[in-house]
Backbone and ligand atoms as CSV (ligand in chain L), in Angstrom:
chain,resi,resn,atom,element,x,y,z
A,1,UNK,N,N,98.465,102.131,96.451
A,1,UNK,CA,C,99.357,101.133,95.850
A,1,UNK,C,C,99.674,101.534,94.412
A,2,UNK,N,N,101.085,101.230,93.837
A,2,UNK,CA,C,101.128,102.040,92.753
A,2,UNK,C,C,100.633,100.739,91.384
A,3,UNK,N,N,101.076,99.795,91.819
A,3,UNK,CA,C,100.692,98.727,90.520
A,3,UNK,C,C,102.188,98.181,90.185
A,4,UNK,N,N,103.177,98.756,90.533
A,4,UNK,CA,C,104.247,98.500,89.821
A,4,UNK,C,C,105.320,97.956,91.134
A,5,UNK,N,N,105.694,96.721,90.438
A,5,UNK,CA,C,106.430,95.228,91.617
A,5,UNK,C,C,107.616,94.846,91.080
A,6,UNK,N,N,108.122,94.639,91.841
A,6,UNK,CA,C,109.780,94.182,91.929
A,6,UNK,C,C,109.894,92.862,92.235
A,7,UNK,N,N,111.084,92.577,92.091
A,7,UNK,CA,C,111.256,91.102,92.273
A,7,UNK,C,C,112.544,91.084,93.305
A,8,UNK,N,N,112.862,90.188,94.312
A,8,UNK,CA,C,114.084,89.804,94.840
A,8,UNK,C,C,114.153,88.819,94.848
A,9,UNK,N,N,115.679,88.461,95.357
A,9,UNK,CA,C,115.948,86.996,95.704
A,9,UNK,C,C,116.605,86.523,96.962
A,10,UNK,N,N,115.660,85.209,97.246
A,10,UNK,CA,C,115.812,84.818,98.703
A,10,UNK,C,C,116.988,84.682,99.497
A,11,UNK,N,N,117.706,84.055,98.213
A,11,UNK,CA,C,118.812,83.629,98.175
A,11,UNK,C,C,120.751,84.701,98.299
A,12,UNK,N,N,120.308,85.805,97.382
A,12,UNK,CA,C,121.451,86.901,97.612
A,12,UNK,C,C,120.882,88.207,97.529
A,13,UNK,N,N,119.602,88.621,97.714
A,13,UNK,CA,C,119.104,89.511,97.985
A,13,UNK,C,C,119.266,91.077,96.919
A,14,UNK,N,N,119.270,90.362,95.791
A,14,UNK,CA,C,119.224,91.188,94.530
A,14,UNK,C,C,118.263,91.459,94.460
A,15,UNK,N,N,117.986,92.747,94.370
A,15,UNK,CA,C,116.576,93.453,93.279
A,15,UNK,C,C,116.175,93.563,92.576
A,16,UNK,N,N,115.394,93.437,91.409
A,16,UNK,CA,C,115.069,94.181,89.854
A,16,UNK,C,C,113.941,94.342,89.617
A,17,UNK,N,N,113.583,94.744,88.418
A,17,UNK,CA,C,112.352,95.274,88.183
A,17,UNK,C,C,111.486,94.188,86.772
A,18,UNK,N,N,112.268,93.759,85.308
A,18,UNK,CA,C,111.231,93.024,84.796
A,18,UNK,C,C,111.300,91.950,85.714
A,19,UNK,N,N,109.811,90.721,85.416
A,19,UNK,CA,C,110.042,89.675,85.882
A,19,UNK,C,C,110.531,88.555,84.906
A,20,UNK,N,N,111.656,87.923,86.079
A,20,UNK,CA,C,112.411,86.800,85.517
A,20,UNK,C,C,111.828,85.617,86.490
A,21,UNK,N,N,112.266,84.111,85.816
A,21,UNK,CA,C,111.763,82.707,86.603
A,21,UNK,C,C,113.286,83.055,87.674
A,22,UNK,N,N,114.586,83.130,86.895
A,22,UNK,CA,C,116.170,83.027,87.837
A,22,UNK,C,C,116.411,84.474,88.212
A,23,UNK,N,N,117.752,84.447,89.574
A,23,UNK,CA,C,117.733,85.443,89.671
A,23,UNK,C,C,119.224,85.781,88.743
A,24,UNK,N,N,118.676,87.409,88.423
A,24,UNK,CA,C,119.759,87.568,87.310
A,24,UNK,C,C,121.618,88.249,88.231
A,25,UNK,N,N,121.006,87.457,89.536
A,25,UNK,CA,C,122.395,87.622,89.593
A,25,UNK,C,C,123.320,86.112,90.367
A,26,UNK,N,N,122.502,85.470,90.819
A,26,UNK,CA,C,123.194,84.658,91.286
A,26,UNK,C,C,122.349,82.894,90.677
A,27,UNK,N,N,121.743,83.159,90.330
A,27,UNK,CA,C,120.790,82.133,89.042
A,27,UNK,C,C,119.568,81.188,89.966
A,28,UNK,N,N,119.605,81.734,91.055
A,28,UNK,CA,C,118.236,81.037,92.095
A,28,UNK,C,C,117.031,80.917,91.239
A,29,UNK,N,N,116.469,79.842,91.698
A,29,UNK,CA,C,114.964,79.970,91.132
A,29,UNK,C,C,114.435,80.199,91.978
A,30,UNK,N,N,113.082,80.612,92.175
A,30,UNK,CA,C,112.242,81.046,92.717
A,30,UNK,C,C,112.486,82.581,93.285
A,31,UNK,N,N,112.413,83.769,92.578
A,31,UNK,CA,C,112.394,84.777,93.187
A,31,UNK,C,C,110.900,85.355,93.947
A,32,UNK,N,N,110.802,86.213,94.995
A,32,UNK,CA,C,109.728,86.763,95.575
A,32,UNK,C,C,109.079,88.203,94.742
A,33,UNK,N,N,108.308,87.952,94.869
A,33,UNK,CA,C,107.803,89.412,93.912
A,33,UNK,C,C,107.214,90.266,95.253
A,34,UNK,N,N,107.107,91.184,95.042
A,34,UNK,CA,C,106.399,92.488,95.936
A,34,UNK,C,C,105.931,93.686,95.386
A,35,UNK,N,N,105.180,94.505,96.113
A,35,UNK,CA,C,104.755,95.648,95.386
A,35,UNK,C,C,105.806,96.772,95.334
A,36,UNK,N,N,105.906,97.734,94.959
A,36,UNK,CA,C,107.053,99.017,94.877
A,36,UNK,C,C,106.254,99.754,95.391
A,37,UNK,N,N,106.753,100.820,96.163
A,37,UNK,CA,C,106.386,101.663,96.651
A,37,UNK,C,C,105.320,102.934,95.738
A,38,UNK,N,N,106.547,102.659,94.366
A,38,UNK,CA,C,106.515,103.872,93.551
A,38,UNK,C,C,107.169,105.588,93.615
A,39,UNK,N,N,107.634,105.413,95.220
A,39,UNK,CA,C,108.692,106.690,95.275
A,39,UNK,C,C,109.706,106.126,94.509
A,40,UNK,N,N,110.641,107.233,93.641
A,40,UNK,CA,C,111.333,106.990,93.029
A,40,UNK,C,C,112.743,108.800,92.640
A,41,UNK,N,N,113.803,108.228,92.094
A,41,UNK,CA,C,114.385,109.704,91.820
A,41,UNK,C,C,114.772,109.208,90.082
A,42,UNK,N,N,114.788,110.401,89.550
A,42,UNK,CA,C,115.166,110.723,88.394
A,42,UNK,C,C,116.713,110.406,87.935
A,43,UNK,N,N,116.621,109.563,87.024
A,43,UNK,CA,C,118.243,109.010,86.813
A,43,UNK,C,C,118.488,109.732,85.058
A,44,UNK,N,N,117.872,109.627,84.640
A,44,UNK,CA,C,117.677,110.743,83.041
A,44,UNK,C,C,116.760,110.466,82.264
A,45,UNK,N,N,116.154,111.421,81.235
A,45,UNK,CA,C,114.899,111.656,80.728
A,45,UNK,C,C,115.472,112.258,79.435
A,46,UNK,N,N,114.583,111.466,78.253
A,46,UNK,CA,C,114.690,112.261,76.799
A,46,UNK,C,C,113.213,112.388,76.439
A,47,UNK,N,N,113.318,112.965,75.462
A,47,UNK,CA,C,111.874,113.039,74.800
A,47,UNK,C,C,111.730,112.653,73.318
A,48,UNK,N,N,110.841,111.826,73.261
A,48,UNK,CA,C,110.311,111.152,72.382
A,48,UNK,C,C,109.844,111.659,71.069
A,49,UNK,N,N,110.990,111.893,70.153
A,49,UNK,CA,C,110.037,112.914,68.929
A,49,UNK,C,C,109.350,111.622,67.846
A,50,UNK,N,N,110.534,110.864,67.639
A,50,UNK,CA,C,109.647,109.418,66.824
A,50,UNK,C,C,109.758,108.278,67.502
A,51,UNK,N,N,108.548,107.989,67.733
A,51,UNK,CA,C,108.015,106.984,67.944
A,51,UNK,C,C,108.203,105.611,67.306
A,52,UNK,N,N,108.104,104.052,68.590
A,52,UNK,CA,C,108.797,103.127,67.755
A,52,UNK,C,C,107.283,102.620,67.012
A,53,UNK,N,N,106.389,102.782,66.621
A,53,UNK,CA,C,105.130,102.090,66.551
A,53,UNK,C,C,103.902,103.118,65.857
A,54,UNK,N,N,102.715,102.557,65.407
A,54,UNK,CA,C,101.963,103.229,65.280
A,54,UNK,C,C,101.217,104.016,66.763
A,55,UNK,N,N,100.647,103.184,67.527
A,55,UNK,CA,C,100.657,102.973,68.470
A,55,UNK,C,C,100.626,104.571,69.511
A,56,UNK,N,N,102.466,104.876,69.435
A,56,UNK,CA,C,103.238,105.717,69.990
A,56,UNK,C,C,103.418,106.524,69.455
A,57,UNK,N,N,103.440,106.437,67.974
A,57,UNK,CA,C,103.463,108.107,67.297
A,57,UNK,C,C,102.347,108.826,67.455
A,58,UNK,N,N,101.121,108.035,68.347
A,58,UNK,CA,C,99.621,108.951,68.089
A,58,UNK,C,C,100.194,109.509,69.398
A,59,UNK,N,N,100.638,109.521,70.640
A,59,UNK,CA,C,100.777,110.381,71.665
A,59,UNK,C,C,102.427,110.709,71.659
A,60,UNK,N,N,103.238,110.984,70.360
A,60,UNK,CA,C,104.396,111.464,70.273
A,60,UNK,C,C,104.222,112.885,70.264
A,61,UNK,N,N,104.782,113.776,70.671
A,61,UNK,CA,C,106.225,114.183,71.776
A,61,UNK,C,C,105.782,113.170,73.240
A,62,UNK,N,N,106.394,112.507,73.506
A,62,UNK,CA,C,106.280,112.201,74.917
A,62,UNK,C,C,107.462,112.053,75.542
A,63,UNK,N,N,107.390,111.928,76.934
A,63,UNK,CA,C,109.036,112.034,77.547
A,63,UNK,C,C,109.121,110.502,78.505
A,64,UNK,N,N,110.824,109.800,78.263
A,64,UNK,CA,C,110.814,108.775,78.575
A,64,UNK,C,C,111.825,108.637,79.909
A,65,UNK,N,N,111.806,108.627,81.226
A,65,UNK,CA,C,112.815,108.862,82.012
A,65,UNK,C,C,113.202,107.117,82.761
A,66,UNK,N,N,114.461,106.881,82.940
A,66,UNK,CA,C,115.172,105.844,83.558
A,66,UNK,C,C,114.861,106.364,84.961
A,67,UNK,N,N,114.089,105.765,85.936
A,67,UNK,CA,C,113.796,106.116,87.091
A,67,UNK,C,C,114.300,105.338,87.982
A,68,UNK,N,N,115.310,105.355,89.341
A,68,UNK,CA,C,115.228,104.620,90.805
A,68,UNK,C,C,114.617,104.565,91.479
A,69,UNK,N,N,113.787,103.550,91.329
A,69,UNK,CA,C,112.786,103.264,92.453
A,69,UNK,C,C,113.456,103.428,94.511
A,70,UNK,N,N,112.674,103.413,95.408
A,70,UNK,CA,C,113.105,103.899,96.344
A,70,UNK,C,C,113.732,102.537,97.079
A,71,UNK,N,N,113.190,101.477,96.231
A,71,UNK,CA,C,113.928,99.924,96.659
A,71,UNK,C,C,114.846,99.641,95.818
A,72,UNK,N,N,115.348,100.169,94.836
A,72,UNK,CA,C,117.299,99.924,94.058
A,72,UNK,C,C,116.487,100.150,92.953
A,73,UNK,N,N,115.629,99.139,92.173
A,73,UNK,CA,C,115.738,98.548,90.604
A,73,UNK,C,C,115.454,99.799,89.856
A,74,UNK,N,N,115.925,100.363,88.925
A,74,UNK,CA,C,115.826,101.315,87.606
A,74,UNK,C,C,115.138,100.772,86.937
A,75,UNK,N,N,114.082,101.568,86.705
A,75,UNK,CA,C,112.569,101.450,85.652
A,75,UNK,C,C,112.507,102.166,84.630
A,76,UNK,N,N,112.546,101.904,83.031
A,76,UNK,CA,C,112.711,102.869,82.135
A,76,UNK,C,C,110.607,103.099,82.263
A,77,UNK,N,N,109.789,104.233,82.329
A,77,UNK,CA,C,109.159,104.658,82.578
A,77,UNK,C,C,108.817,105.773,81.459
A,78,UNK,N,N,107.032,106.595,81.568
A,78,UNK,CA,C,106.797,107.278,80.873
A,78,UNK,C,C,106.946,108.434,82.156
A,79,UNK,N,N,107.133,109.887,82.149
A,79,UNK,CA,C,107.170,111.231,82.478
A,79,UNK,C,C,105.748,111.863,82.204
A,80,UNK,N,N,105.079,112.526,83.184
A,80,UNK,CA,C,103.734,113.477,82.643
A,80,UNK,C,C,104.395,114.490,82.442
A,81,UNK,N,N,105.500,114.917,83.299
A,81,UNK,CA,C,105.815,116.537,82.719
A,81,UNK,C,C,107.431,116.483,83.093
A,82,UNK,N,N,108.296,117.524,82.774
A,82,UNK,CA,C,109.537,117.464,82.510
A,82,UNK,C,C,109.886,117.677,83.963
A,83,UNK,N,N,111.207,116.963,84.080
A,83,UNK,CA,C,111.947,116.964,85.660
A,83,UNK,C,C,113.000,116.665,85.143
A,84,UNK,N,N,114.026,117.270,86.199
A,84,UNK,CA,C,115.293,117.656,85.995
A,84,UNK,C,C,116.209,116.182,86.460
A,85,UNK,N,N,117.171,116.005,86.473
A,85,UNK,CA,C,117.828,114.323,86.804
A,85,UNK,C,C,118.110,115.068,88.829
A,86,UNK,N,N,117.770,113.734,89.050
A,86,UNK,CA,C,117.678,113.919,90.848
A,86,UNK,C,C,116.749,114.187,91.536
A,87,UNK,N,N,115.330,114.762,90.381
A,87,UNK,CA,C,113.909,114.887,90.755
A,87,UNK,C,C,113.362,113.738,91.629
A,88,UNK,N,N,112.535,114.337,92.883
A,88,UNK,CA,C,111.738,112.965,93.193
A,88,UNK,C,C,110.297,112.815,92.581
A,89,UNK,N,N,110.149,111.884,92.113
A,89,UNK,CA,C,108.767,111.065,91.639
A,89,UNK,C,C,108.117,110.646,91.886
A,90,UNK,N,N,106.299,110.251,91.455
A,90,UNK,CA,C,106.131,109.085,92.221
A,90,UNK,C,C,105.257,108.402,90.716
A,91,UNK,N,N,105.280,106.870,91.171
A,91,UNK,CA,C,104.579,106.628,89.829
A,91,UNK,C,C,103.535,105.095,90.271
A,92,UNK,N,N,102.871,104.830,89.220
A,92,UNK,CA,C,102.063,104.242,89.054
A,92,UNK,C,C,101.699,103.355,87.808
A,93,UNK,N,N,100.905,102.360,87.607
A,93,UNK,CA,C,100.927,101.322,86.680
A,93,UNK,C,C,99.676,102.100,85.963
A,94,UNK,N,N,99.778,102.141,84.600
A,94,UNK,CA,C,98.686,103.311,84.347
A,94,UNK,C,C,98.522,102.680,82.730
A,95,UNK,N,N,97.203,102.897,82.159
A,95,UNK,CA,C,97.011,102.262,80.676
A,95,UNK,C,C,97.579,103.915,79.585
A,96,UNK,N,N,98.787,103.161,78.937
A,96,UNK,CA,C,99.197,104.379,77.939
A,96,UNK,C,C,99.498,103.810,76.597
A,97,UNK,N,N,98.569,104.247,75.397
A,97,UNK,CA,C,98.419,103.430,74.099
A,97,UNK,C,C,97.721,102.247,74.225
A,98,UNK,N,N,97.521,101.916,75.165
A,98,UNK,CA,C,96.218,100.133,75.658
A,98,UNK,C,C,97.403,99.327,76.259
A,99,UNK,N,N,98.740,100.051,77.109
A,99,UNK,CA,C,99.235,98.972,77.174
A,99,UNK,C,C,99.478,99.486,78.537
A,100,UNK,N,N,99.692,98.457,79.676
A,100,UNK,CA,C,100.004,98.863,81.278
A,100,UNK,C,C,101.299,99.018,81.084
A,101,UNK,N,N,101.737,100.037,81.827
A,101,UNK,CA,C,102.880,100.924,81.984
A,101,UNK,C,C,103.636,101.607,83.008
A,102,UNK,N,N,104.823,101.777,83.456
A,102,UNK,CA,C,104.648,102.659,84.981
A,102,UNK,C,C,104.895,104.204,84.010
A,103,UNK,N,N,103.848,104.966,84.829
A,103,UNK,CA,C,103.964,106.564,84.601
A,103,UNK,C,C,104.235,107.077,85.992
A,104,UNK,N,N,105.662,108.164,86.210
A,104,UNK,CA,C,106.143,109.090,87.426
A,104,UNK,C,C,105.050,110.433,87.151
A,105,UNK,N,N,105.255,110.889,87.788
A,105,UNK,CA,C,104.834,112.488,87.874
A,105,UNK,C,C,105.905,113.240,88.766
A,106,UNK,N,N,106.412,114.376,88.755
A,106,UNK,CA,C,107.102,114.754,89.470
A,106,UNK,C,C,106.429,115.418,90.952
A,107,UNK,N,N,106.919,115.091,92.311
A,107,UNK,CA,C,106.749,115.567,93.479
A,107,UNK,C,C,106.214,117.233,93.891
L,1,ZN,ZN,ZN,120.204,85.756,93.779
């Protein structure tokens, strides 16, 4: 299990990834949460020379990639190592700086 959950809605069957109470597309309350698979493909990746925080400048260079999960929602995410855009991934809810996070690794 990777740690990292999505949300839909019952109602028009939108996807996403933070959690909201409405859905952000048709304004339902009560969305369903579920787990993500964590397969995912590479949508683009930069690398991190400054950091927004103290925090993040102690593990700066790091690389930050916009990932598609294999159920729709785009996850901005941390990278262990460099992948090209269209890479497949897989990732996981992982402690980075003390804070839970999804980290990919490439396939
Ligand atoms: Zn909806």
């Amino acid at each position: 299990m990777s740690g990292i959950e999505i949300q839909s809605c019952p109602a028009c069957a939108k996807t996403w990834y933070l959690p909201r109470q409405l859905c952000p597309g048709c304004g339902h309350a009560g969305p369903e949460t579920r787990p993500a698979s964590g397969q995912g493909t590479v949508w683009s990746v930069t690398r991190v020379e400054r950091a927004p925080d103290e925090t993040f400048r102690a593990i700066a260079p790091y690389l930050i990639a916009l990932v598609d999960l294999a159920e729709g929602p785009r996850v901005m995410a941390h990278l262990t190592a460099p992948a090209p855009i269209g890479a497949q991934v897989t990732g996981e809810v992982r402690d980075i700086a003390g804070r839970a996070l999804p980290v990919f690794s490439p396939r």
